[in-house]
C-alpha positions as CSV (number, residue, x, y, z in Angstrom):
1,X,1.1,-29.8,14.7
2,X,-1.9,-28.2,13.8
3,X,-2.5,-26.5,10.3
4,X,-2.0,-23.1,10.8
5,X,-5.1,-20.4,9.6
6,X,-4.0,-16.9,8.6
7,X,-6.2,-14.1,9.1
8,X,-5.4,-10.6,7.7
9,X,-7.0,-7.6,9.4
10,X,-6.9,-4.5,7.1
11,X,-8.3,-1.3,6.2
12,X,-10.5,-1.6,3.0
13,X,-11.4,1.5,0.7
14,X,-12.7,2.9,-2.6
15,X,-9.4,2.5,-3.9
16,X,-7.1,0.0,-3.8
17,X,-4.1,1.3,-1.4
18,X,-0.5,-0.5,-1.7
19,X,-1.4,-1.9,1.7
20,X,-4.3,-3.7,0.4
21,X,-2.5,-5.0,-2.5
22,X,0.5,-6.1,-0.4
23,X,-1.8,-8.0,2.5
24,X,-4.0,-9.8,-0.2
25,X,-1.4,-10.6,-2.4
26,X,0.1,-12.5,0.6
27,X,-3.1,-13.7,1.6
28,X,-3.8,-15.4,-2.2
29,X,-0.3,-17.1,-2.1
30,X,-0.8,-18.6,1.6
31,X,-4.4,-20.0,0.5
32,X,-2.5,-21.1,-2.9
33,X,-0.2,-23.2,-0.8
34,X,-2.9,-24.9,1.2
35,X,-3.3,-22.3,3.8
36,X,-7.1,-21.7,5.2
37,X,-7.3,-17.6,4.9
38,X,-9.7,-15.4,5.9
39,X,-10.0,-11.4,5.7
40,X,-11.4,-9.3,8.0
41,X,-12.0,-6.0,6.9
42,X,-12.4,-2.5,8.8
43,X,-14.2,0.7,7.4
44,X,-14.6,-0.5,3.5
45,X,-14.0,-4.1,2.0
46,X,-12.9,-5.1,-1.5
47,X,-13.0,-8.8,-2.0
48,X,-12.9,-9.0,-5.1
49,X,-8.5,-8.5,-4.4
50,X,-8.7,-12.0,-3.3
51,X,-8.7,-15.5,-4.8
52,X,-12.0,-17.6,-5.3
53,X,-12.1,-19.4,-1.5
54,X,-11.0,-17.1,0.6
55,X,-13.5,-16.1,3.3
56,X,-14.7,-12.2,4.2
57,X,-15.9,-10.7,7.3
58,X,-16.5,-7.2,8.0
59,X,-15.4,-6.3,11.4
60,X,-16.6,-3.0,11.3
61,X,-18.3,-0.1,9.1
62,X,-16.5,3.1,8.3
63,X,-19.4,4.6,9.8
64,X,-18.6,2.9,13.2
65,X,-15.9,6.2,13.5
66,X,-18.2,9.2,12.6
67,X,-18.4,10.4,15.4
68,X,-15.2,11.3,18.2
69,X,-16.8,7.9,20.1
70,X,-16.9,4.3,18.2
71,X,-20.8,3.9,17.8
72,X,-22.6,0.5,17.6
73,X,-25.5,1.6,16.1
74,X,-23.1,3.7,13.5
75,X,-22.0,0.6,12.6
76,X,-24.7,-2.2,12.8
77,X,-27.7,-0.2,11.7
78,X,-26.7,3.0,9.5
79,X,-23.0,1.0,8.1
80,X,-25.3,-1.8,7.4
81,X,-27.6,-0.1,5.4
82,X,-25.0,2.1,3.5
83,X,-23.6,-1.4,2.0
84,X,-27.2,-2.2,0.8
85,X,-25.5,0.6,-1.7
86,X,-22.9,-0.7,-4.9
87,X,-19.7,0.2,-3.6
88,X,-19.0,2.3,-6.6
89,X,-21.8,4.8,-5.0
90,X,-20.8,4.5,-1.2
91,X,-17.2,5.2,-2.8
92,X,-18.7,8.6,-4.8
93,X,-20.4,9.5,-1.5
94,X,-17.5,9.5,0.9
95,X,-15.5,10.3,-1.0
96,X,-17.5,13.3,-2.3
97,X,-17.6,14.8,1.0
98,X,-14.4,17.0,2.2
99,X,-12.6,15.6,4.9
100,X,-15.1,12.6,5.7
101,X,-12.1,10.2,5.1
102,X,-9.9,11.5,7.1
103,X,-12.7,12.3,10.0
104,X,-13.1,8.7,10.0
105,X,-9.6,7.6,10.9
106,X,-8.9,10.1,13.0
107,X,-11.8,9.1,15.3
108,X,-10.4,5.6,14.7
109,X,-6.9,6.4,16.1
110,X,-8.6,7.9,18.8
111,X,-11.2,5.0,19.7
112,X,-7.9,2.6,19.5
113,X,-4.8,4.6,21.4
114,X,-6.4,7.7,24.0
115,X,-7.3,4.8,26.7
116,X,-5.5,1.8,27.8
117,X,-8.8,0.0,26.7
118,X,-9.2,0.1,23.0
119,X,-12.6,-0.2,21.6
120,X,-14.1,-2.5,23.7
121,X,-17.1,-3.3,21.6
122,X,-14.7,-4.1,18.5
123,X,-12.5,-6.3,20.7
124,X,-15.2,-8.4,21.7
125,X,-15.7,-8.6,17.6
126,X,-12.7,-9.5,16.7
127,X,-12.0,-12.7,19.1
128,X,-15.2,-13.7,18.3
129,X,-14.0,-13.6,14.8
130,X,-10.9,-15.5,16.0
131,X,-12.4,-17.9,18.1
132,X,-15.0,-18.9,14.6
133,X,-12.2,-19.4,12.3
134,X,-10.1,-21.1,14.7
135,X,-7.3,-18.3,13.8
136,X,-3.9,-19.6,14.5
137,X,-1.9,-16.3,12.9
138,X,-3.4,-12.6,13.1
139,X,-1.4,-10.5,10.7
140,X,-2.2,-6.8,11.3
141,X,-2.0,-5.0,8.3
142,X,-1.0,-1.7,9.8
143,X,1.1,-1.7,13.4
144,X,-1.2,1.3,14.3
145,X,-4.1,-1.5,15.0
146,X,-2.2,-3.5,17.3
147,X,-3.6,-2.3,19.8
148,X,-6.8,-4.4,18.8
149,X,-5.0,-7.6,18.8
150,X,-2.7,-7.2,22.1
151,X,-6.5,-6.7,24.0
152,X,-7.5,-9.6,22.2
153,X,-5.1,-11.8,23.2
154,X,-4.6,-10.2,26.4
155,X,-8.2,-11.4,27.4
156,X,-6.9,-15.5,27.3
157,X,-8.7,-18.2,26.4
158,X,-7.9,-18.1,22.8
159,X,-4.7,-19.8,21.0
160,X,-3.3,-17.8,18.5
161,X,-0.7,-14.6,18.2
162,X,-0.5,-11.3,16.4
163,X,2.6,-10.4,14.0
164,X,2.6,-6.3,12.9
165,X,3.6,-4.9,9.9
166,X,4.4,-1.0,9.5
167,X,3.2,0.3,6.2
168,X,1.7,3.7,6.2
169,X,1.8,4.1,10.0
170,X,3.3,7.6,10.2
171,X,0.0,9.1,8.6
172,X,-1.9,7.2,11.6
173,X,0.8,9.3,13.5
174,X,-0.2,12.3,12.2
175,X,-3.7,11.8,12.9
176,X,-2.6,11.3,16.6
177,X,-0.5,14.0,16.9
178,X,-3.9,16.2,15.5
179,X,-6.0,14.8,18.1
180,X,-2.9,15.7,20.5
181,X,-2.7,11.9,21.3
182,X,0.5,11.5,20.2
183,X,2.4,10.4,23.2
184,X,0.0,7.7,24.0
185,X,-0.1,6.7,20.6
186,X,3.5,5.9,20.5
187,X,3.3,4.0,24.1
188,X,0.0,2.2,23.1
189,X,1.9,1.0,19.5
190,X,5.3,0.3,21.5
191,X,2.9,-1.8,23.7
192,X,1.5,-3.5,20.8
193,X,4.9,-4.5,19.5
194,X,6.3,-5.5,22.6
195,X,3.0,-8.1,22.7
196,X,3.7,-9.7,20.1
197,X,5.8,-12.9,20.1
198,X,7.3,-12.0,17.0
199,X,9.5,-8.5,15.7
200,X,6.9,-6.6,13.9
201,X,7.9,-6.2,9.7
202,X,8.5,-3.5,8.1
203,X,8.7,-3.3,4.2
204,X,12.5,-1.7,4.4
205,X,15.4,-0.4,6.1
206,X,14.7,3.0,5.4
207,X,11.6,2.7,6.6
208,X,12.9,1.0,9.7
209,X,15.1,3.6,10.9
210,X,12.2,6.4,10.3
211,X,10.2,4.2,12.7
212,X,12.6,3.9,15.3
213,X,13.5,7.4,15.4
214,X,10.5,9.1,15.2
215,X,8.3,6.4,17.2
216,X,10.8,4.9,19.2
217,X,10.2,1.5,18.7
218,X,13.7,-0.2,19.3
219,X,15.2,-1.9,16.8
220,X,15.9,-5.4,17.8
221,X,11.8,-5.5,17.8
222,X,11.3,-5.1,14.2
223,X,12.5,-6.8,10.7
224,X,12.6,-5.7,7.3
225,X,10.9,-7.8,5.1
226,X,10.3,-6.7,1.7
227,X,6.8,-6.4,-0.3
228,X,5.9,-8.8,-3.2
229,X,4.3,-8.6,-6.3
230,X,3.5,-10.8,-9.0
231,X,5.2,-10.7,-11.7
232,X,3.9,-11.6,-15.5
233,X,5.9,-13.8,-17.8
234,X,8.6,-11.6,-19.4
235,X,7.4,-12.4,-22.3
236,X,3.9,-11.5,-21.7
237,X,3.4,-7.8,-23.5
238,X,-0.1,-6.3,-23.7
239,X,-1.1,-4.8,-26.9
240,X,-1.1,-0.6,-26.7
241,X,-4.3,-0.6,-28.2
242,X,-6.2,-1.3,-24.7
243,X,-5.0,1.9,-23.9
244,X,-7.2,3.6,-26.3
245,X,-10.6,3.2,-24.5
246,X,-9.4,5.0,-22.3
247,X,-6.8,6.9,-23.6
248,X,-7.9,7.9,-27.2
249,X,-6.1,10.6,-28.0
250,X,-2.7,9.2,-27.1
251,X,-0.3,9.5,-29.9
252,X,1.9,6.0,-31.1
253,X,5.0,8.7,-32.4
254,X,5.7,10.1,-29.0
255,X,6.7,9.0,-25.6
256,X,4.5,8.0,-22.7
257,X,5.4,9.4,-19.3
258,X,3.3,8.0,-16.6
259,X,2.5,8.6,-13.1
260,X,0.2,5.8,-11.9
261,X,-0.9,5.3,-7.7
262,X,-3.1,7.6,-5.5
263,X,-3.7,11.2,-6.8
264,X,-3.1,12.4,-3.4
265,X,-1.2,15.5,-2.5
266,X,1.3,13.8,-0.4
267,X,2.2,11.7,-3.7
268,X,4.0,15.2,-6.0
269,X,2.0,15.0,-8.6
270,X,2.3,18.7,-9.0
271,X,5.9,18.5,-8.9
272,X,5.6,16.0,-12.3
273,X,3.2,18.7,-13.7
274,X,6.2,21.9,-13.1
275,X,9.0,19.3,-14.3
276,X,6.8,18.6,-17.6
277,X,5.7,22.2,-17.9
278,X,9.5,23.2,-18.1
279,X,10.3,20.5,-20.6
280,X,7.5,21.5,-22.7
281,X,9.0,24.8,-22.7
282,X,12.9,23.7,-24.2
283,X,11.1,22.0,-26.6
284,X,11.1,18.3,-25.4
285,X,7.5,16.5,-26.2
286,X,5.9,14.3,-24.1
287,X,2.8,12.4,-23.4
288,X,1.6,12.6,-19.6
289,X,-0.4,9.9,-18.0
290,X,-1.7,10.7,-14.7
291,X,-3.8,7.5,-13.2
292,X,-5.2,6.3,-10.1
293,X,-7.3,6.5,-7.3
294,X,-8.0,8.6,-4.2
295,X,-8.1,7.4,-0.8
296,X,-9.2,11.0,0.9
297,X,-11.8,12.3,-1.7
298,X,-12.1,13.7,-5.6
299,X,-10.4,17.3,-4.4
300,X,-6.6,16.2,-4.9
301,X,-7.8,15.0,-8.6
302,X,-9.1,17.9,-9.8
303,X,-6.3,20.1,-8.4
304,X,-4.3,17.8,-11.0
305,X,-6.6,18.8,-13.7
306,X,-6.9,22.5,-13.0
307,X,-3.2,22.8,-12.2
308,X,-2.3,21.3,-15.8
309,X,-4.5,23.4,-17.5
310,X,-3.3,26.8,-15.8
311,X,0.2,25.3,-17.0
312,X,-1.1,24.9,-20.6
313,X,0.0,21.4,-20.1
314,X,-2.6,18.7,-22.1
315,X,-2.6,15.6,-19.7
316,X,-4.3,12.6,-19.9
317,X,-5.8,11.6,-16.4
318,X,-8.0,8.7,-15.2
319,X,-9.2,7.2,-11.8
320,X,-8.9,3.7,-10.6
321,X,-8.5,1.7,-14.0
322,X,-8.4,-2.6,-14.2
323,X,-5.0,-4.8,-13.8
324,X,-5.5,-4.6,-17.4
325,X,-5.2,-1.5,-18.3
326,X,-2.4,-0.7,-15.4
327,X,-0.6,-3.6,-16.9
328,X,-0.5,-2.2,-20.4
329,X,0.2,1.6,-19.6
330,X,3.0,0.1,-17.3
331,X,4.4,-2.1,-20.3
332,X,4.0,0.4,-23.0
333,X,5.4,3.9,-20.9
334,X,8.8,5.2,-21.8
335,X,9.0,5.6,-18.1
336,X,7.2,5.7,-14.7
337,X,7.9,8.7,-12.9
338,X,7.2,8.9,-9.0
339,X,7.7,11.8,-7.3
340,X,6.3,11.6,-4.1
341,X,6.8,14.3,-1.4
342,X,6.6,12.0,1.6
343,X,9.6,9.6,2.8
344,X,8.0,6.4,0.9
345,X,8.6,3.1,2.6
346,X,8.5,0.6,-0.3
347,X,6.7,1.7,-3.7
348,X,4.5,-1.3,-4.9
349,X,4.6,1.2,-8.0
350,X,8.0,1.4,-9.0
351,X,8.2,-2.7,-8.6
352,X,5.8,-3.5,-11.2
353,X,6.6,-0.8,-13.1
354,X,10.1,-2.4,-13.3
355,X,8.8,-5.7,-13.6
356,X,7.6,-4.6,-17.2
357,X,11.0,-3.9,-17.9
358,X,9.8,0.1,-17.3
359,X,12.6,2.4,-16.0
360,X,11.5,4.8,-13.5
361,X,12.5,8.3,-12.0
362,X,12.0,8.2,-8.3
363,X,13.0,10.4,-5.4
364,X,16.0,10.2,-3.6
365,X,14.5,9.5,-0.6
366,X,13.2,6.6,1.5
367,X,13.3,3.1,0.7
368,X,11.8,4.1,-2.7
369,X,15.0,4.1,-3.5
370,X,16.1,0.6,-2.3
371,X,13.5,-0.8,-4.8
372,X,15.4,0.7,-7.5
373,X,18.6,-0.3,-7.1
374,X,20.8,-2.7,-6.0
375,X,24.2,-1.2,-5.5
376,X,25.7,-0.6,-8.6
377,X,22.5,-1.6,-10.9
378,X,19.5,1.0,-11.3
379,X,16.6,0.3,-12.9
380,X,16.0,3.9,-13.0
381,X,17.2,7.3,-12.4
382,X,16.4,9.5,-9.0
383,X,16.3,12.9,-8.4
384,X,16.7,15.6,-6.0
385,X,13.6,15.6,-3.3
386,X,11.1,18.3,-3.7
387,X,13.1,19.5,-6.3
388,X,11.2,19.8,-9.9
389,X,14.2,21.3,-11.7
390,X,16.2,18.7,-11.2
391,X,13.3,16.2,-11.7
392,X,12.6,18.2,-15.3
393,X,16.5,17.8,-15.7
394,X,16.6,13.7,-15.0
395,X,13.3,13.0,-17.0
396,X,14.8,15.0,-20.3
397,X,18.0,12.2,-19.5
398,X,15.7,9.5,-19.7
399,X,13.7,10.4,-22.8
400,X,17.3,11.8,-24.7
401,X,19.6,9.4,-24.5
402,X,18.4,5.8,-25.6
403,X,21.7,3.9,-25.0
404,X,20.9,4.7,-21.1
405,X,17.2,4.3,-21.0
406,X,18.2,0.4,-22.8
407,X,20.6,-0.5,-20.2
408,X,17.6,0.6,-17.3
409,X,15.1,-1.2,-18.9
410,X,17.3,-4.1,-19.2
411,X,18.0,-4.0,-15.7
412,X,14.8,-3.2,-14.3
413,X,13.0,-6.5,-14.6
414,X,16.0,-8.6,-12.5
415,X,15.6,-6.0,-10.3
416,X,11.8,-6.4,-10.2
417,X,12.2,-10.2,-9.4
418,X,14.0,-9.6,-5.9
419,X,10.5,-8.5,-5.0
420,X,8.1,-11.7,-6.2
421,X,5.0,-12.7,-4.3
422,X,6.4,-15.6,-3.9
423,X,9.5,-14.6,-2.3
424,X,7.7,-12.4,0.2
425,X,5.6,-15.5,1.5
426,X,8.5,-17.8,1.9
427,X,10.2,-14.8,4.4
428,X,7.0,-14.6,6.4
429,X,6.2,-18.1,6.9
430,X,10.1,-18.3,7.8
431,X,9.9,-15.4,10.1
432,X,6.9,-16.7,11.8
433,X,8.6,-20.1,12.3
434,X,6.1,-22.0,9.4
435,X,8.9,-23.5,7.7
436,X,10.6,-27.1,6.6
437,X,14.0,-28.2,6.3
438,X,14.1,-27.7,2.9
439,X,13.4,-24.0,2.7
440,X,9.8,-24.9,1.0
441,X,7.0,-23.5,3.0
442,X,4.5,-26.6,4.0
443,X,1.1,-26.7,4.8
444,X,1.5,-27.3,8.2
445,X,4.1,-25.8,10.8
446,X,5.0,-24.4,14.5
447,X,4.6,-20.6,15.3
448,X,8.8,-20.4,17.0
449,X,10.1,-17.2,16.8
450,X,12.8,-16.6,14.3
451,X,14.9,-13.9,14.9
């Protein structure tokens, strides 16, 4: 049998989403294992997620969707010149502008799902792509592009299939039912699943059920399959003093309380800030980290800052920060708090966090909640939805009594370790079929179904 290739097709931004993360984390294992990868990136790219070796195309430019109709000159011409720019400048740019982001995708959705025939021009793109890199595997990074690779495919001539993975889809859902496209953007996705040789993945059962009732995808045509990350030697604790470069004025006698991911309005942050506010208020002190970048624009960030200082609530914030420094505030928090609004599928957050042996205070609801525990052991706490009282009332557990916080740190790295890199790509090569006798994951393999 032939070696199989992988190629990923995935959104690429200013920031790095959990969907990046997840798809090149995946992709750097495969290639690891002997795997010829290659990326092929939509809107933005950032290849600097991936190992030395894997290869980078750009299908399209962000620019491509500008305008309610997918543009070639958009793309070629006025795209290709924007990247003559550091990305660090094209980022400050879109990003600068209100509502440019989400223009973008919304014309995207439209170009893919309001006609049977989905961007025509990008199609043609894409197999070309394909047929280059002799592509055996197409992994779609959302489900909500599908549509790209069931036209591909649908045209013949080329050997490969698609496999789907819903992560993040119901925001391309709401950008359909904006456009009022949202009945043919759940017929066009069912379409794209039903393609597909393979159940489409989703990254858990929470997350599964929200799909198949509010999309209607059926059941038996979708799998849960975890996400991975990867995980530093236990024993591997950064030094606190990275923090200060960035962090000066954080204080060694007091506890950190972190929120690290997308400062995004979706993601609570302002929910943290109340909960905190009212802490501060009986007395209990704090340190509060708020870290990470935007997808959508600066707006949600300084609605973070302005909101904590009409609280009278000192805050340390920052933007998109190294692996370094994530890996250190991680390590060195009391606890990672996430309080998200929205029905989170996975949390690539509350994993790492808890792979530094972190607790964390999460939501209790979505599969957020299935990363933190494991029937009877929690690496964390959860509280009440929407609710900041009770999330004020859960953190002040966390930083009074120590005998609990000990046992949640101590569980929170085994718990961590059900979600390795490692593990992930052994249940996708098995799902897609690539798999020996011996449960290892060789370099070369059939593309049979497994149920």
């Amino acid at each position: 049998m032939n070696k199989p290739t992988f190629a990923f097709v995935t959104i690429g931004s200013g920031s790095y989403l959990g969907s990046t993360v997840r798809d090149l984390t995946l992709a750097n294992i495969l290639h690891r294992r002997g795997y010829k990868v290659v990326v092929y990136w939509m809107m933005e790219w950032n290849p600097e997620l991936a190992d030395p070796g894997i290869e980078h195309r750009l299908l399209c430019h962000g620019t491509r969707y500008q305008f309610r109709r997918p543009s070639a000159f958009m793309d070629q011409v006025v795209g290709s010149a924007a990247f003559l720019l550091p990305l660090r400048l094209r980022v400050q740019v879109t990003q600068g502008i209100n509502g440019f982001v989400d223009r973008m995708l919304t014309h995207l959705i439209r170009s893919l799902h309001a006609t049977p025939d989905s961007d025509a021009g990008l199609v043609r793109r894409l197999r070309h792509f394909i047929a280059r890199d002799e592509v055996s595997h197409l992994m779609m990074s959302f489900a909500s592009l599908g549509t790209l690779a069931l036209a591909a495919k649908r045209q013949g001539g080329l050997d490969f299939d698609y496999v789907l993975t819903f992560q993040g889809d119901e925001q391309f859902a709401d950008y359909a039912r904006r456009s009022d496209l949202f009945e043919a953007y759940r017929k066009r996705l069912n379409e794209a699943v039903a393609g597909s040789r393979w159940p489409a993945l989703l990254v858990s059962s929470d997350y599964l059920e929200r799909i198949a009732d509010e999309l209607e995808v059926p059941r038996e045509r979708m799998s849960v399959l975890y996400n991975g990350i990867e995980l530093s030697p236990p024993s591997a604790r950064p030094p606190r003093a990275r923090l200060r470069q960035l962090f000066p004025g954080l204080r060694e006698d007091l506890p950190i309380v972190t929120y690290f991911g997308r400062q995004e309005a979706e993601k609570g942050i302002d929910l943290l800030l109340y909960a905190a506010r009212l802490l501060k208020a009986r007395g209990v002190e704090l340190q509060l980290v708020v870290c990470g970048a935007t997808a959508k624009g600066e707006s949600c960030k300084r609605v973070v800052a302005d909101l904590a200082a009409h609280l009278g609530l000192p805050i340390h914030q920052a933007g998109a920060v190294s692996g370094e420094i994530r890996d250190t505030l991680l390590a060195h928090s009391h606890c990672v708090v996430y309080p998200s609004v929205n029905r989170e599928a996975f949390g690539l957050v509350v994993a790492e966090a808890m792979g530094h042996g972190t607790p964390v205070l999460v939501p209790d609801y979505g599969g957020i909640t299935e990363v933190m525990r494991d029937g009877e052991r929690a690496g964390g706490l959860t509280f009440k939805a929407w609710d900041s009282g009770d999330l004020a009332r859960q953190l002040e557990v966390l930083l009074a009594n120590a005998s609990l916080h000990r046992e949640l740190a101590g569980n929170a790295r085994p718990l961590a370790e059900r979600f390795t890199a490692e593990r992930m790509t052994d249940r996708v090569l098995q799902h897609l079929g690539v798999i020996d006798r011996q449960g290892h994951s060789p370099a070369d393999g059939g593309m049979s179904r497994v149920a």
